[in-house]
N, C-alpha and C positions, 0 to 999 in steps of 0.2 A: 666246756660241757661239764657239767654238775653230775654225777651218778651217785645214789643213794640205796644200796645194797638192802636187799630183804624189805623194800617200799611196801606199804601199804595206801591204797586207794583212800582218799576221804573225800568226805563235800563241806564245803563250811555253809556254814545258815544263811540263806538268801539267795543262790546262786544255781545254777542249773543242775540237773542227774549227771551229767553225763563231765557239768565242772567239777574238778578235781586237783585236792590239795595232796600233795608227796610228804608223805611223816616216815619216822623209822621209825621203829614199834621196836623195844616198848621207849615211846618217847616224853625222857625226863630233862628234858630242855628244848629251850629255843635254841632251834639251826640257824644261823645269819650266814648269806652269801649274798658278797654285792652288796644293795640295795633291798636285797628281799631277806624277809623275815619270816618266818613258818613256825604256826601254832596249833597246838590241838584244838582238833574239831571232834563232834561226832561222827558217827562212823553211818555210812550207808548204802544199801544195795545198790552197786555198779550197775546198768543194764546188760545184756550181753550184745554186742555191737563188733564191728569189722573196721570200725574207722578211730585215725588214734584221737583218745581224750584230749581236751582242754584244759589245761592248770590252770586256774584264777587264785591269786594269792590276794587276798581281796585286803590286808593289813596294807601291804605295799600297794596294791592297785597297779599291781603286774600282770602281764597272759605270756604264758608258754604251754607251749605242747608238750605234751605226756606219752609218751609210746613205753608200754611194756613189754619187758621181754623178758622171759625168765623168773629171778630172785632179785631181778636191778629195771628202778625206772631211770630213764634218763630224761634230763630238761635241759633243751635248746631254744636258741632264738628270741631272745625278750620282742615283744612289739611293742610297737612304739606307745609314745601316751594317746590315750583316748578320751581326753576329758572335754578338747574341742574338735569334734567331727565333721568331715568335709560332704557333702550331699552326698557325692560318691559312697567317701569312706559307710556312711551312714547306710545306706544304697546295700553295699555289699554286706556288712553285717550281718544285716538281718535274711536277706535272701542266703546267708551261711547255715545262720539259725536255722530257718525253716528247710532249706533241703537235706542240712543232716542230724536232723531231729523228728523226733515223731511228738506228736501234741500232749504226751506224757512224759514226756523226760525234759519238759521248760517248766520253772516253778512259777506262772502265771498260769498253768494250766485248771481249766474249773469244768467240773462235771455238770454244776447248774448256774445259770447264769442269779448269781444272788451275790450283795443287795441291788444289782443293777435293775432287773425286773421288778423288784418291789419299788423304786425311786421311780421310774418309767412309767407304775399307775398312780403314782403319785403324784405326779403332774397333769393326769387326768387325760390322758395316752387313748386311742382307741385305734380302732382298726383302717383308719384311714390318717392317723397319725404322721408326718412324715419324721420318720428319724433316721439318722445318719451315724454311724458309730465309728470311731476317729480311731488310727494305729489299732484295728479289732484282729490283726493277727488271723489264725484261724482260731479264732472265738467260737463258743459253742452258743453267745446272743441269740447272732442270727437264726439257727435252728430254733431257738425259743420262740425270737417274733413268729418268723412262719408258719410256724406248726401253731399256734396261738393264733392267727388269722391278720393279724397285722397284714397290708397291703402294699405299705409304703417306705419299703424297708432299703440301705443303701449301707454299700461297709464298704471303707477305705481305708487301704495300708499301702505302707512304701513293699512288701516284698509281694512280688508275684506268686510266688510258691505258697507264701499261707494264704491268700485269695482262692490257690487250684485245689489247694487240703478244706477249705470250707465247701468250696463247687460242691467236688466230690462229694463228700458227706450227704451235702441236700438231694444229691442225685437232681431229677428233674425238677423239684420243686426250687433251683438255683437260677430259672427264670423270671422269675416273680421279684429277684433281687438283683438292685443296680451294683455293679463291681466298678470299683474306681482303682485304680494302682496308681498313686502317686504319694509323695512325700508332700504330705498336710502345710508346711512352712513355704512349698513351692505353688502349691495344686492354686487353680481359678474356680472358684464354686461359679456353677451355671445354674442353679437354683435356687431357693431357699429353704430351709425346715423349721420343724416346728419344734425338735427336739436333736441336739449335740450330746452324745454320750461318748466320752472317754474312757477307758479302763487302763489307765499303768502305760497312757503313751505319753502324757505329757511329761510327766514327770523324769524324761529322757530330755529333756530339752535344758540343755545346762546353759549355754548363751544367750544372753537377752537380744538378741538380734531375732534370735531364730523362737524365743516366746515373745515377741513383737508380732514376727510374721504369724505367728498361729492366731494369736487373740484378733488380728485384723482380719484374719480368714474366718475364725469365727464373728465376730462382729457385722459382716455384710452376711454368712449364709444362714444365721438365724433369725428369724422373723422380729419384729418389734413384738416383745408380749412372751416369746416363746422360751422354753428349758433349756440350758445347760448343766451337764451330769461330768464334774468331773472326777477319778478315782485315783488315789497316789497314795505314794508311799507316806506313811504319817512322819511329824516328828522323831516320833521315836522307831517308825522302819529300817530297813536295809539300807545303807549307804549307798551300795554297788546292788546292780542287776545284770544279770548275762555280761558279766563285765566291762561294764560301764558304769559310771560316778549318773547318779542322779541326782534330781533336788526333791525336796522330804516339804511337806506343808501342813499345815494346818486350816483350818477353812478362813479362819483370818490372815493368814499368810498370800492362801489363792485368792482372797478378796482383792490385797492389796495390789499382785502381781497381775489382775485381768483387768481393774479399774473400773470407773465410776457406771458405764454400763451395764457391766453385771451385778445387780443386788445377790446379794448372798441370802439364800432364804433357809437352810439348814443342813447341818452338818453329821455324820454321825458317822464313828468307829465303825470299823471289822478288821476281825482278827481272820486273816488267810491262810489255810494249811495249805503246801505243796505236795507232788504229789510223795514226796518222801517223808513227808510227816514234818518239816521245819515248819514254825509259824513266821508269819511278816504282816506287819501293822501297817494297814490299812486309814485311810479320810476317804469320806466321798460327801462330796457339796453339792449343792442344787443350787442353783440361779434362773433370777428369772431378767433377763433380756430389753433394758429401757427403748 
């Protein structure tokens, strides 16, 4: 057990409110214990919460728990590596994420769903459109399409719990939209669309086994002719997200990695503020479907 007397709380850039790096203030050096290394970050509003923090030491691509007490945090328990995840492991993550997290304290969080709504009539989208929106978490999209009159709207993620945090939100208007709970590398599309939008799930997909299974899933449930929207971390983003290792693309990079099916039709920057105020760099590509 590691104790680091008079701790202060940090977050480093890219990583969730609630993740949290241990520094000793005032600190004029790197601490090395083990395998992990701890560096200044900037500083940011903790939330006030009952349940203990998350450490992400994201230099080492370490997770430990954080429990405060006093004038002394303490860090136990390294888990294990996360760079290749088991459906399970994968499974539970994020259903961690979503029940003890509120939709403001994950740095994908977005008040309006942009540039994804501008790409969407950009493809010439209407209210009988059918789209389908891939790892949407409890996305604020969905509320865009419906309240915007969209008819044929569907959202799929691996965690149960940001599916019930979207429901809720819509209140009744969450009958009008198909709820799918499965992990996208497993799921069987029983239909087809006209439009695939993704926002910051694939780019979680660090195995080529498991971006094989996605592109073949995509591949059968979008139409011949129709959009694909995908959104990741760019070259120059975040390495790590809610800690885990992701992969960073370029729209040539995603060309090369979806294949000859998808044309790549245009690419373009955004810069994402979280809700702490960090930036993270953003690609989002548009394809159209041979």
């Amino acid at each position: 057990m590691i104790v680091l007397p008079e701790c202060a709380l940090m977050t480093p850039d890219g990583c969730d409110c609630l993740t949290a790096l241990v520094l000793m203030p005032p600190f004029r050096h790197r601490l090395t214990t083990s395998a992990m290394v701890l560096v200044p970050q900037d500083p940011v509003r903790i939330l006030p919460n009952d349940r203990p923090l998350q450490a992400t030491f994201q230099t080492a691509g370490l997770l430990l728990p954080v429990v405060p007490g006093g004038n002394e945090c303490h860090l136990y328990s390294l888990a294990e590596d996360d760079n290749a995840m088991t459906d399970t492991s994968r499974h539970t993550h994020w259903e961690q994420v979503y029940t003890t997290k509120g939709e403001r304290e994950v740095s994908w969080f977005q008040e309006s769903a942009e540039p994804s709504m501008e790409l969407l009539r950009a493809t010439g989208a209407s209210a009988d459109t059918r789209i389908i929106d891939i790892g949407a978490g409890a996305s604020r999209l969905v509320d865009t399409l419906v309240h915007g009159g969209f008819q044929n709207v569907t959202v799929l993620d691996l965690s149960e719990a940001a599916l019930s945090t979207a429901r809720a939100r819509l209140g009744a208007r969450a009958e009008t939209v198909q709820w799918i709970a499965a992990d996208v590398t497993r799921w069987e599309p029983a239909q087809t669309f006209d439009v695939w939008h993704d926002r910051a799930a694939f780019h979680f997909l660090t195995e080529d086994t498991d971006r094989a299974a996605y592109v073949e899933r995509m591949r059968r449930a979008v139409r011949p002719g129709g959009h694909v929207i995908l959104g990741t971390f760019a070259l120059d983003g975040p390495e790590r997200c809610s800690g885990l290792a992701v992969v960073r693309y370029s729209g040539e990079t995603l060309a090369d990695t979806l294949g000859a099916d998808f044309q790549l039709l245009a690419t373009i920057s955004h810069l994402h503020t979280t809700p702490w105020g960090s930036q993270q760099s953003f690609q989002f590509s548009t394809f159209r479907v041979a």
